[in-house]
N, C-alpha and C positions, 0 to 999 in steps of 0.2 A: 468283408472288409472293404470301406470303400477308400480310397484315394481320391483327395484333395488338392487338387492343385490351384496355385494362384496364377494365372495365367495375366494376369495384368501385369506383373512382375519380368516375366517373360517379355511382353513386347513392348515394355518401358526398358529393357535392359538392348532388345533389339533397336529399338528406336534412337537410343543413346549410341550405341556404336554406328550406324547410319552417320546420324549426324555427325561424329566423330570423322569420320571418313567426309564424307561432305566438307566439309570443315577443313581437310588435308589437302583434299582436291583445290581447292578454293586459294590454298596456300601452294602448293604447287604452280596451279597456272599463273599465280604471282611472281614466283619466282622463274618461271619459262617468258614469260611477258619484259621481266626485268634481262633476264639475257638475249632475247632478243632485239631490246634498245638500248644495248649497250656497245654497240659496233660490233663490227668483225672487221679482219684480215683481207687485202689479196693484191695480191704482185701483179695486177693487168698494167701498174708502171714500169713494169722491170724490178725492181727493189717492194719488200711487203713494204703498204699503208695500210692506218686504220680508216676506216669508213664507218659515220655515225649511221644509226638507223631507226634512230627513233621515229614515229610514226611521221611527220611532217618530212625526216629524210629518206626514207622510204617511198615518198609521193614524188617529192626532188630526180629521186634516182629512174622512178619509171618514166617521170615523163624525159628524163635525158637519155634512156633509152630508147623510148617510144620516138625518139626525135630523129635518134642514131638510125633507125631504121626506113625513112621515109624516104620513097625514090628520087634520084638526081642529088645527092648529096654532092658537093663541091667535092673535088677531090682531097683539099686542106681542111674539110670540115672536122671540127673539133668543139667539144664543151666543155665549162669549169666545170671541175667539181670538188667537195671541200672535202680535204683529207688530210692525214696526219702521215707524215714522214717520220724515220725510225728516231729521230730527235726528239721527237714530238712535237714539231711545229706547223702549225693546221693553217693551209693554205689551197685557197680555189686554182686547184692544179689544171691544166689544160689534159681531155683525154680525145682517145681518136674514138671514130664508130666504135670499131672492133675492143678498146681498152672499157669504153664503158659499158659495151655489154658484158664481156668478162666479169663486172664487178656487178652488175644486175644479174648475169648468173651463178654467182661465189653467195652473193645478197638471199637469193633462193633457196637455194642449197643449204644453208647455215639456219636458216629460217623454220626451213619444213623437217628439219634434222631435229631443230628443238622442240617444235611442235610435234614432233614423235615421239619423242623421247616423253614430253609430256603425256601422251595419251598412254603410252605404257606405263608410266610411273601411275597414272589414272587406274588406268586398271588392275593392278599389283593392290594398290588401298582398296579396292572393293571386292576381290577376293582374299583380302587380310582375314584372317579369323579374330583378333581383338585387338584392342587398342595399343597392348606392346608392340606388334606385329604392324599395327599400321605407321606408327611412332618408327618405328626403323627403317621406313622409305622415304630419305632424303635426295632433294634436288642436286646430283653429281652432275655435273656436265664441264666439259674443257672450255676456257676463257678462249675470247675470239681468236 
């Protein structure tokens, strides 16, 4: 007795959950992408602000960090930066060294936390075994 199998079947059904997954990831680091340009938190004023960081605020923030850091700084030295008070009224606030690197390191932290959290969720969809399975790994993460 011979057995017949269709094996194109097979890796047309493999091939389709691939891509399925593919397809998830793709959605994912969309939605990891969208939280991380969506601000975050941090009290290097004293009271929480928000801080944008979408990609152009993000280049804002390094280099007013990178500034903070450069020897002989005045003793008064301070930069705007544009931020939101708990009203929500966004205004290029004055910070010291020490406040805006705070906020260049809170900026970090909040950053590589998502892009973790992304590569796990990554990887949970390509060990899914089917499409329900992959269908039940949603983007969870806490607002800034």
């Amino acid at each position: 007795m011979q057995i017949n199998i269709d094996t194109s079947k097979l890796v047309t059904a493999a091939a389709q959950l691939q891509a399925h997954k593919d397809a998830k990831a793709v959605a994912l680091s969309a939605e990891c992408r969208a939280a991380i340009t969506a601000g975050f938190e941090s009290d290097a004023l004293g009271d929480p602000h928000l801080y944008p960081s979408k990609e152009t605020d993000q280049i804002n923030l390094a280099g007013s960090v990178t500034d903070s850091l450069l020897p002989d700084l005045p003793a008064d030295w301070a930069t705007p930066f544009w931020c939101a008070d708990a009203a929500g009224e966004w205004a290029m606030r004055p910070h010291t060294a020490e406040q805006i690197q705070q906020v260049g390191r809170e900026a970090k932290v909040r950053i590589l936390a998502l892009m973790q959290h992304n590569a796990a969720l990554a990887e949970q969809v390509q060990l899914a075994p089917d499409k329900p399975s992959v269908e039940q790994i949603v983007w969870e993460y806490p607002a800034a």
